[in-house]
GUTOR-30626 format. One line per 3 residues: for each residue x, y, z of C-alpha. Coordinates in Angstrom, 3 decimals, m for minus. Layout:
N
X Y Z | ...
//
This chain:
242
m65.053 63.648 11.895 | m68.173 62.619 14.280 | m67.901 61.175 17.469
m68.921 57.781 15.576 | m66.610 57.704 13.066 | m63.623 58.614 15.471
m64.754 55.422 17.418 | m64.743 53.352 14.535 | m61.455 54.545 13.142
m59.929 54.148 16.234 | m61.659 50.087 16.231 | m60.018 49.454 13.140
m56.602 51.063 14.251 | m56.707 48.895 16.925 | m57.269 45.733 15.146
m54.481 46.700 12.832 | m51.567 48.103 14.919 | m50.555 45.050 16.430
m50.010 43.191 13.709 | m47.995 45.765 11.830 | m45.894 45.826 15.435
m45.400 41.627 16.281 | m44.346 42.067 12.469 | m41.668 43.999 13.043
m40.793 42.758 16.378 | m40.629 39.416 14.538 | m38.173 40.631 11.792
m35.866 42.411 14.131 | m35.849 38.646 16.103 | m34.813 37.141 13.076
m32.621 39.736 11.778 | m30.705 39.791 15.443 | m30.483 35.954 14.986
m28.938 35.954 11.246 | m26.144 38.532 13.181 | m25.479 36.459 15.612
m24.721 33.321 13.686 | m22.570 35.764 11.732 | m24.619 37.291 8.912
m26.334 36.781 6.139 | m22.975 36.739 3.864 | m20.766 34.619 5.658
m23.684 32.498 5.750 | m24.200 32.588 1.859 | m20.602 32.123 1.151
m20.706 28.812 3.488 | m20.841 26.025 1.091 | m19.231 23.072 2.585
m18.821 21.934 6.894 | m17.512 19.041 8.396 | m18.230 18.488 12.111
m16.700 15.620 14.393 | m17.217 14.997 17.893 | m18.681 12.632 20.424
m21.921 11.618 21.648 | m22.905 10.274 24.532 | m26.125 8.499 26.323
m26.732 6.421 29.086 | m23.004 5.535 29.873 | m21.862 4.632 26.251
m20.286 6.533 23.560 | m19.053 7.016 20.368 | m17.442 9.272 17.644
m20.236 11.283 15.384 | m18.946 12.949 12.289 | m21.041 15.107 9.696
m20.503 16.275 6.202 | m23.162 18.738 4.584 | m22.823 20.373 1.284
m24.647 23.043 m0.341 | m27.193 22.378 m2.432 | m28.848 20.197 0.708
m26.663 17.090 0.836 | m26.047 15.402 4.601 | m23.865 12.829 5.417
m24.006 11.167 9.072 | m21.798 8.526 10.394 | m21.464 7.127 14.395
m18.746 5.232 15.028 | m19.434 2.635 17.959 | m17.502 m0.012 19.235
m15.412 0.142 15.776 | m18.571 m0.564 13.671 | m20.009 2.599 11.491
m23.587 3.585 10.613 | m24.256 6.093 7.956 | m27.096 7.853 7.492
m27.251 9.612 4.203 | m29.348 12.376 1.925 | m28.122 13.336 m1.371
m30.637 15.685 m2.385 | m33.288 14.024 m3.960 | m32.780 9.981 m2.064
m31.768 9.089 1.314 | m29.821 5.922 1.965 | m28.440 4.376 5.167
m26.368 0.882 6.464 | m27.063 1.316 9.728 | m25.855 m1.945 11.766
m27.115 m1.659 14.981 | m30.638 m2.404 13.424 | m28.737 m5.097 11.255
m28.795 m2.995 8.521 | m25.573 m3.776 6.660 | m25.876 m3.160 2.913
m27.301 0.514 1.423 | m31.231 1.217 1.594 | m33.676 4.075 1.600
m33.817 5.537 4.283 | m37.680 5.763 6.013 | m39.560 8.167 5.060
m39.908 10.528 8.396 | m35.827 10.304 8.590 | m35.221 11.301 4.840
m37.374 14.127 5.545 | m35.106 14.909 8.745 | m32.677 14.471 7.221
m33.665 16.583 4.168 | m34.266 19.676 6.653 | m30.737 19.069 8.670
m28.826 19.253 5.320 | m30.040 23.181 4.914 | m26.760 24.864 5.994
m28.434 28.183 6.674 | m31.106 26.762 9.203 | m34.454 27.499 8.910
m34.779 31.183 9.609 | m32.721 32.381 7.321 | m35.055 33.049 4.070
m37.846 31.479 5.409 | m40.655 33.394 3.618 | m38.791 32.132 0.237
m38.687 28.232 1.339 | m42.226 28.723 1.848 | m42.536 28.347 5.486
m44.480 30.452 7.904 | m43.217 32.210 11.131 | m44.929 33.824 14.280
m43.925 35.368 17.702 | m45.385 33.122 20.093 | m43.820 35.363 23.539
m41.113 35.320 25.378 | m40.117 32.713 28.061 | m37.997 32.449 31.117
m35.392 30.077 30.415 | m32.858 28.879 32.586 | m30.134 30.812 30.377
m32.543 33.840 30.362 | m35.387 35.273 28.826 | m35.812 33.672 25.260
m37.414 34.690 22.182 | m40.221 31.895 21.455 | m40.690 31.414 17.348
m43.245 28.553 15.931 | m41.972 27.841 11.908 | m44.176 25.963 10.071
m42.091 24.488 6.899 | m43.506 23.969 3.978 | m43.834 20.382 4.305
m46.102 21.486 7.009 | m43.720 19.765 9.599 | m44.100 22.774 12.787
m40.898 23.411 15.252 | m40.799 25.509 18.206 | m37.772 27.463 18.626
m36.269 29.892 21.538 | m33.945 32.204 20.392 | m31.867 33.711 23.095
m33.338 37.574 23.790 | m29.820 38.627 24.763 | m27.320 37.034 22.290
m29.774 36.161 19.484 | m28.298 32.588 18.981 | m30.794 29.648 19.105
m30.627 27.949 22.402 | m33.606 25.478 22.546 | m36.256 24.126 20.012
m38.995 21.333 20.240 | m40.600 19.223 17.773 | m42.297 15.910 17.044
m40.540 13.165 15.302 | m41.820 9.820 15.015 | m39.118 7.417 16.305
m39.184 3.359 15.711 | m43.156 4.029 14.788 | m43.937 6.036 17.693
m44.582 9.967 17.853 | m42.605 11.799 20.443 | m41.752 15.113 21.255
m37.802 16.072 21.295 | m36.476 18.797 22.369 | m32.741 20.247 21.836
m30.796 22.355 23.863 | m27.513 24.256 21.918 | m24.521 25.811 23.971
m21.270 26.741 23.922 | m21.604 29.068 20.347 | m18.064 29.380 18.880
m17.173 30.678 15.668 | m15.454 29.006 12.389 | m15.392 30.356 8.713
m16.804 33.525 10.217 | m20.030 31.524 11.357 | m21.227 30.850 14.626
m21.456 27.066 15.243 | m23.483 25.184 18.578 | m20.414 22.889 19.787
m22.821 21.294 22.636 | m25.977 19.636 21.817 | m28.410 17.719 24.171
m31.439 16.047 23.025 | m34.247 14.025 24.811 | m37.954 13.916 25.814
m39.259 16.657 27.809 | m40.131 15.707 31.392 | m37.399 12.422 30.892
m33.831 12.937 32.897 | m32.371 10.668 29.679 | m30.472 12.620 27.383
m28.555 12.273 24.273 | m25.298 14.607 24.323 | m23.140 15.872 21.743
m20.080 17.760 21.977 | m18.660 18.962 18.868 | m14.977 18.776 18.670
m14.087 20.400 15.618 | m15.638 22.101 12.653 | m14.290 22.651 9.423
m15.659 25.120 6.843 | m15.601 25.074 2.982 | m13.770 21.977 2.745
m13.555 19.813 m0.570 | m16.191 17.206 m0.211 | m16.341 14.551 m2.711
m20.111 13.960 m4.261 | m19.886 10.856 m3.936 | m20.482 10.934 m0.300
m23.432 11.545 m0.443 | m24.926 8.988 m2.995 | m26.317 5.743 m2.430
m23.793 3.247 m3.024 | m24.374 1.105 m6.234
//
């Protein structure tokens, strides 16, 4: 081979080996993450959870409980001050009666939280399968964290909504994400912090959850007091009441 043609061959290796390597890197990351949450066949075999806790912001409180059923059904409810607000996707329609916006009898729910809710209803979160949802992943680095140094992923879903999300370099788990959601008409970044991973059903479950604005000191928090795992849960939940 000439001295040219070693020069170019060596370009074009260049251009291509670090693809092929962030590749891998970036399957390993996701492969270490599907482990830690327990792996792929627990994960597969999960087809029901119920979660109840508490939530708290700003000095008040009240009781949270969730309900999600395989094929992507959700079911939210907050209990405050003895009056309930669900928040609802079956599938296909979301519905809600939410009273603290006077909401008392069923209706759709708007459009940017039935497609929230549509993504919080996948029980397998959105790394698992992601190339056959039809979403699209990168390595974006790693970052210091206050928990450690933490894997940083950008997903793009396939209804082009884009999260970030850290996954712990150590453990695997996913301890932080960020994304826009568009909250009483007005887009805003939130970002969620999980902790305290324990496991149920075989599966690894966040059982603290904060949420708020980056750069704001007000934060939502959400400490999950018990999870339950393959549980019977009627269809009907999950419809819009008629």
């Amino acid at each position: 081979m000439s001295g040219a043609g070693l020069r170019s061959w060596l370009a074009a290796a260049a251009l291509v080996a670090p693809a092929a390597v962030a590749a891998q890197t970036l399957d390993d990351i996701v492969s270490k993450h599907v482990a830690a949450r327990g792996g792929r066949e627990a994960l597969v075999a999960l087809r029901t959870v119920r979660m109840s806790g508490r939530v708290s912001e700003a000095g008040r409180q009240a009781i949270v409980r969730r309900e999600i059923a395989r094929p992507g059904r959700i079911r939210t409810e907050f209990v405050f001050q003895g009056v309930t607000g669900v928040y609802a996707w079956d599938g296909s329609v979301g519905w809600r009666v939410s009273p603290f916006d006077g909401v008392l009898a069923p209706e759709p729910l708007p459009a940017d939280e039935a497609a929230l809710a549509a993504e919080q209803a996948d029980l397998d979160g959105p790394l698992v399968d992601w190339k056959a949802k039809g979403s699209t992943l990168k390595l974006v680095g790693v970052d210091a964290l206050p928990g450690g140094p933490a894997n940083h992923l950008e997903i793009t879903l396939r209804g082009g909504f884009v999260r970030q999300l850290w996954l712990d370099a150590a453990s695997g788990l996913l301890v932080r994400s960020l994304s826009e959601r568009t909250l009483r008409g007005h887009d805003v970044q939130l970002e969620t912090s999980f902790g305290d991973y324990r496991e149920t059903g075989g599966v690894r479950f966040a059982r603290t959850i904060e949420a708020g604005v980056p750069g704001r000191p007000r934060r939502l928090r959400i400490v999950v007091e018990a999870v339950e795992t393959n549980v019977p849960l009627d269809d009907a939940r999950f419809s819009l009441p008629r």
